[in-house]
Residue, then its C-alpha position, 0 to 999 in steps of 0.5 A: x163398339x167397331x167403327x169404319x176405317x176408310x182409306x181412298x186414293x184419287x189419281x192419275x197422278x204422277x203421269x198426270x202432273x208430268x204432261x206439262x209444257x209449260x208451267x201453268x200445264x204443271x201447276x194447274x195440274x197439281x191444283x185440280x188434283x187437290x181440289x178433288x181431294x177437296x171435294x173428297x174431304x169435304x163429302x166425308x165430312x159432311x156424311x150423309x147430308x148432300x146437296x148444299x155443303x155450305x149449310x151441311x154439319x162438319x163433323x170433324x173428327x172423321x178426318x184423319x188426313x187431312x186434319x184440321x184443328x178445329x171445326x171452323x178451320x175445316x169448314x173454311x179448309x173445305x171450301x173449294x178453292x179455284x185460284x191459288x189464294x183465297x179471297x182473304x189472301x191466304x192460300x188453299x192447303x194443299x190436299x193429299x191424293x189420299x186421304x184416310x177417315x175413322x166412321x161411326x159405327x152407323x155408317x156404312x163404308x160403301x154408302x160413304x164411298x159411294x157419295x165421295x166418288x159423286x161429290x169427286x166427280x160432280x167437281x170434276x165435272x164443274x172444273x171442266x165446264x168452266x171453259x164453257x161458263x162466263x165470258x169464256x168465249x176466247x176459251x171455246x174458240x179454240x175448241x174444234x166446233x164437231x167437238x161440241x156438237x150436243x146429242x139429243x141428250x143434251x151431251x158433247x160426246x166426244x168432249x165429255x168421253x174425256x172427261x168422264x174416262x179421265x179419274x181415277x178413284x179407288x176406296x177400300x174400308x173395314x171394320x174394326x175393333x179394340x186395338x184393331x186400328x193399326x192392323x186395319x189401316x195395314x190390311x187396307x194399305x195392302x188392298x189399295x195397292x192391290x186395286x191400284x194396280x188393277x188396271x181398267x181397260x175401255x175403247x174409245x166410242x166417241x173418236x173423232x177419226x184422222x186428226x192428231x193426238x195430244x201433245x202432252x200424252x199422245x193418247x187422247x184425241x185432240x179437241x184444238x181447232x185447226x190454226x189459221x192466221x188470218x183468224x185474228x180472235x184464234x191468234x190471240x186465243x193461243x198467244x193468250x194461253x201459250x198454245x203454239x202453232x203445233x200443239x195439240x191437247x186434248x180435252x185433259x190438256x186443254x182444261x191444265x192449260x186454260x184453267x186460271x188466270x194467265x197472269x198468275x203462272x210466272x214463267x220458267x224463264x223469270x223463275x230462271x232469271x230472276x237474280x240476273x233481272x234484280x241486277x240488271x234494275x239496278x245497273x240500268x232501271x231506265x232502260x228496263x223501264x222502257x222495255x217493260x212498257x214497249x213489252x206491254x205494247x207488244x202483248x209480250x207476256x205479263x207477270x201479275x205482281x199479285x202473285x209475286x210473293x218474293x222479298x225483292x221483286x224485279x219491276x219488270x214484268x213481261x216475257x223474260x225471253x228477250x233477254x236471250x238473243x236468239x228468242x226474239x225472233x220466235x216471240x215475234x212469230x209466237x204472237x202471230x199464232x203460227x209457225x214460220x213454216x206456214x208463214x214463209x207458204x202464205x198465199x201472197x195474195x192473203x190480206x194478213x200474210x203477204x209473201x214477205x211477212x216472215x221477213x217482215x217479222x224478223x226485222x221487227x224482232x231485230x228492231x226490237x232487240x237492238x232499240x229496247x234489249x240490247x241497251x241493258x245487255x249492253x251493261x250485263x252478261x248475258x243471263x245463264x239459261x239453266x233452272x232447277x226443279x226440286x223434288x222433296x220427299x219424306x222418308x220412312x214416314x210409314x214407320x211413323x204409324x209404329x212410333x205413335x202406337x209405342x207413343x199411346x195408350x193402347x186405346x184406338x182413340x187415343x192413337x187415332x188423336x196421336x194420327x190426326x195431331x201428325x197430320x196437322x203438323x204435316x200440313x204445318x210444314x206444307x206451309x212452311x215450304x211454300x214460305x220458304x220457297x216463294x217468299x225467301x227463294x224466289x221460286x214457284x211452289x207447284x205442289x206441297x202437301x203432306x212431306x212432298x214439296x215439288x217447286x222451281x227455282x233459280x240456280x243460286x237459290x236452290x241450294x239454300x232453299x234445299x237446306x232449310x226445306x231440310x231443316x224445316x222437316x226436321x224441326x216439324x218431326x221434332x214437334x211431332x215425335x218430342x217422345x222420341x229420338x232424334x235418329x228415329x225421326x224420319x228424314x227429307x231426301x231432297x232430289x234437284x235436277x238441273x236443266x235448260x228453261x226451254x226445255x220440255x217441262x215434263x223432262x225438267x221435272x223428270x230431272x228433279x224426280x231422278x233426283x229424288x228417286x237417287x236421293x232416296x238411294x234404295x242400291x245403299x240400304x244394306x249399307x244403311x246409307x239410303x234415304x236422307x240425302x241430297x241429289x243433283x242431276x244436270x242434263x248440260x246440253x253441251x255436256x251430257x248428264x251428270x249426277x252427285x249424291x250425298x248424305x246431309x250427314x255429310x254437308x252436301x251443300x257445303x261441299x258444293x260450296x267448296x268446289x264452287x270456290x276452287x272453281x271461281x276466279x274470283x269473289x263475285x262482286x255481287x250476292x253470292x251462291x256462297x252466301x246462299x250456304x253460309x260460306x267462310x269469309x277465310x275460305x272466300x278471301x283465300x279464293x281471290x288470290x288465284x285463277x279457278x281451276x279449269x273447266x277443260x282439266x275436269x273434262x280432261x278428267x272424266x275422259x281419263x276415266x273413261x280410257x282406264x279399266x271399270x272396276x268391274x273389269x279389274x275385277x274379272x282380270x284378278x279373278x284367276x289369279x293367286x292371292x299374291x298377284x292379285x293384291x300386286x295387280x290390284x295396287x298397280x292398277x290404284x297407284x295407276x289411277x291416283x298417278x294419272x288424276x294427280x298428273x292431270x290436275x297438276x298441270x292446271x295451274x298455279x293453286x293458293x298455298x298456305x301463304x296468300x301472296x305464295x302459289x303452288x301447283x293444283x293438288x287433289x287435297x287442294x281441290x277436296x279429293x282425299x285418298x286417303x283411307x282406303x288402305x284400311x277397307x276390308x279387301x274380301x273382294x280382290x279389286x276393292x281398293x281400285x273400286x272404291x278409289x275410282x268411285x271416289x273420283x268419279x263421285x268428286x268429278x261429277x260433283x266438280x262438274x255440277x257446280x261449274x254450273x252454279x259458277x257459270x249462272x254466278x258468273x252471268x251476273x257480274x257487270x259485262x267487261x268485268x275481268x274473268x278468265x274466259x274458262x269461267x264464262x257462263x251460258x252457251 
């Protein structure tokens, strides 16, 4: 008897979750899409009732991603959801953007279709008119009025044409018969993709004419009234919802902006600087007290601690920029709900804002910086401003559907359990990740569903929590695939990029999808050395970008580990990014016995590559030569280049030698960079030494480069006035 295999797909998503600016922008972002996949799973479920969902029949067994253990995890899974836990406290599983579901032969697919699209819309639909609901008043003052304006009808058209052009929805099904399962669901795969990039063009009817577009996307108008700072209840509107003095965002935005709780979305700079505020409790806990009450004095900020699920928690819970010194003035002007241009053109005359209130706001910040910050900086390093976004994706995870069919019987019903139970084990590691990073990591989880994890961390955490995010993907592949072995289970590429917390959001997580994108390393494939990898981009305001790629196979974390320790000065007297990765107390114990090896030798370094010939180059010199000049040209140019890193590194210093209490000279091997082995490379192309040789530097500079920066944040903890080479000296 055939059954329906039906396959749906809701978007936007990547672009939709990268318009962010702050992070409530990024994680609401992720949240809607989920509760529209909700609505999704949910509607499928309960097929062909409609109307009250809460009385509907779940039928289960339709599910196939997501799946549910049981009747009653899916009755209370499919509920909608829209804060980031439920009442009993525990969490929503996140809910794929796709989803896949086998239906009785007497349901028709485009009836099914059809009803999920209403039920996906009319949830849409009811997230949006949230800002009207309620005490939402603050919500709606924000909203230019001739936005609102109601029709006949009833409508807001310039507001709903937003909202109602917004979704994506796409849904391909089939028919299918005896073993017809796994080909069913590969035709559908195709059409999806196919439909997917059919792209659907409509104008705009309802535009509002002269007036900005949106900050986030530049495509939509905006809907944000005009800014007046003598409007008070329009000040706190914004300073309550971030919503800076130039900001626009249109409908879309706004929603990703507002939805939520504030209280709920720790800041980037907390996530940035949450080692540093554990530190600073302990030196000095009743300055830190002092500030926190001022802070909640002043409206600064506010971190709801129910939301804090990490295993040691900072007391201090309110806007974590006044830390840095060069923010206090902008945090005072931010309260005011406009910016210090228009604030220095005030009429003098205004009641509010007289000619000298920008002057005014400036010595209210210093005043505050030096009764209430300046205290605790007095017995702390300034905190290190740079953050990481970790992106994690499965690999080859389509291959794990061919797994499962050689695992089976061959009938449909009983690969389709085999599908459903793979599922079930997914969702399990989702709930894995969000332990891993919000509770043993100090992070924020913004998405993880299915094998994609998408969270925010501080720099002396990441590492560790990129490892066992790792481990933990393998461990779930175990339980899922116990038949096969254990090469043939898909892997986790991890991508993590590295940038400053003020910088734009969606650009931070751009970093952490390069990352991932170079973990994933698709220009190694003929190689057989792509996927299952970790990558790190940092983007150095001061330094350009670097990037570092590196196999699990091959240690990665360790090797970060190992250039961290040749770059210390000393063993740091407080928790260490070494025992993030689990270090050598031998190898830690031998670092303190010498100087770290200077930053301006690897800058030194990366000109010095910079002035010798790409191997390319090297390349086409060898081409016309005969086979004799071209292997005496081709070493010339290697010993050049190990002659010349050799010499730069030598003149770094004096290094730990065998002996403790002994010091020698920095060498390569010293420092992990081996040239060794190349002599036995195959040399088929005439400059595959010097190419392979220059890679090999160029691969260990950058990752020496990288972990300066896990030094530098490492560094910002250690007490203020504790001896430190000035090389070694962290942020900017």
């Amino acid at each position: 008897m055939k059954k329906t295999l039906l396959l749906i797909a809701i978007g936007p998503v990547q672009e939709f979750i990268a318009q962010a600016r702050r992070s409530r922008d990024l994680w609401f972002g992720s949240h809607l899409l989920s509760e529209l996949s909700r609505a999704a799973a949910s509607a499928i479920a309960r097929f062909p009732n409609s109307g009250d969902h809460s009385k509907a029949t779940v039928e289960n067994e339709r599910l196939i991603f997501p799946a549910f253990k049981s009747v009653d995890e899916a009755r209370s899974e499919l509920v909608y959801c829209p804060a980031p836990y439920r009442n009993q406290g525990e969490p929503p599983r996140n809910i794929a953007n796709k989803l896949l579901a086998v239906l009785p032969t007497e349901h028709d697919g485009s009836e099914v279709a059809k009803q999920v699209r209403e039920a996906v819309f009319k949830r849409w639909r009811m997230i949006a008119n949230e800002c009207f609901a309620g005490n939402n008043r603050r919500i709606t003052a924000l909203i230019e009025p001739s936005v609102l304006r109601t029709d006949a009808q009833g409508c807001r058209a310039a507001w709903d044409e937003q909202i109602d052009t917004f979704l994506e929805f796409y849904a391909v099904w089939s028919s299918f018969g005896a073993k017809e399962y796994v080909s069913t669901l590969e035709t559908l795969e195709r059409e999806l993709f196919a439909r997917k990039h059919l792209k659907d063009f409509s104008g705009w009817q309802h535009q509002r004419g002269n007036v900005p577009k949106s900050s986030l996307d530049g495509a939509r108008d905006t809907v944000l009234v005009r800014s007046d700072p003598t409007n008070r209840d329009l000040c706190r509107a914004r300073h309550q919802y971030r919503i800076s003095d130039g900001e626009q965002l249109d409908a879309i935005g706004l929603i990703k902006r507002t939805g939520g709780e504030p209280g709920q979305f720790i800041p980037l700079a907390y996530i940035t600087i949450a080692h540093w505020l554990l530190i600073a409790q302990e030196r000095c806990p009743d300055a830190l007290h002092n500030l926190q009450n001022k802070c909640e004095e002043l409206d600064l900020g506010a971190v709801d601690s129910r939301f804090l699920f990490w295993e040691r928690c900072p007391c201090y819970r309110a806007d974590a920029q006044v830390f840095f010194e060069d923010r206090w003035r902008s945090i005072f002007i931010d309260k005011e709900g406009v910016d210090s241009q228009k604030l220095s053109r005030m009429d003098a005359k205004s009641e509010r804002f007289s000619g000298t209130r920008l002057d005014e706001i400036t010595k209210e910040a210093k005043d505050f910086g030096r009764d209430f910050v300046l205290p605790i900086l007095e017995k702390n390093r300034s905190p290190y401003p740079y953050v990481a976004c970790l992106v994690a994706d499965g690999d080859k995870m389509g291959s794990c559907l061919k797994k499962l069919t050689q695992l089976s019987d061959s009938q449909d019903s009983s690969l389709i359990s085999a599908h459903q139970n793979f599922s079930q084990i997914l969702s399990r590691f989702a709930t894995d990740a969000r332990r891993i990073v919000q509770e043993e990591h100090k992070g924020a989880l913004i998405y993880a569903g299915g094998d994609d994890v998408l969270a925010f961390l501080p720099l002396q955490d990441v590492l560790s929590c990129a490892l066992k995010l790792k481990d933990a993907f393998k461990a779930r592949m175990k339980e899922a695939l116990p038949q096969t072995q254990e090469n043939e289970h898909p892997t986790l590429s991890v991508g993590i990029g590295i940038g400053h917390f003020l910088e734009n959001m969606g650009h931070l997580l751009k970093l952490g999808r390069r990352a991932e994108v170079l973990a994933k390393g698709k220009e190694f494939a003929s190689r057989g050395l792509d996927r299952d990898a970790l990558a790190i981009i940092l983007d150095k305001r001061s330094g350009g970008i670097s990037s570092w790629r590196s196999r699990w196979g091959e240690k990665p974390t360790h090797l970060i580990q190992q250039a961290i320790r040749n770059l210390q000065s000393r063993p740091s007297k407080v928790s260490s990014v070494d025992e993030v990765v689990g270090t050598d107390d031998t190898l830690l114990t031998v670092a303190s016995e010498r100087q770290g090896f200077p930053s301006t030798k690897l800058y030194e370094l990366r000109e010095l590559l910079l002035r010798l010939p790409k191997p390319r180059d090297v390349n086409e010199k060898l081409r016309n030569m005969t086979p004799d000049r071209q292997a005496e040209d081709e070493l010339a140019w290697s010993r050049t280049l190990q002659k010349e890193v050799g010499r730069v590194i030598s003149k770094a210093g004096t290094s730990p030698g065998k002996d403790p209490d002994k010091k020698s000279k920095w060498t390569p091997a010293l420092l992990g960079l081996s040239f060794e082995g190349l002599e036995e490379v195959s040399s088929e192309e005439p400059s595959q030494h010097y190419r392979l040789l220059y890679q090999r530097i160029e691969n260990w500079l950058q990752r020496m480069l990288i972990a300066r920066v896990f030094v530098d944040a490492q560094n910002s903890l250690e007490p203020k006035g504790s001896s430190q080479t000035p090389d070694a000296e962290g942020g900017e």
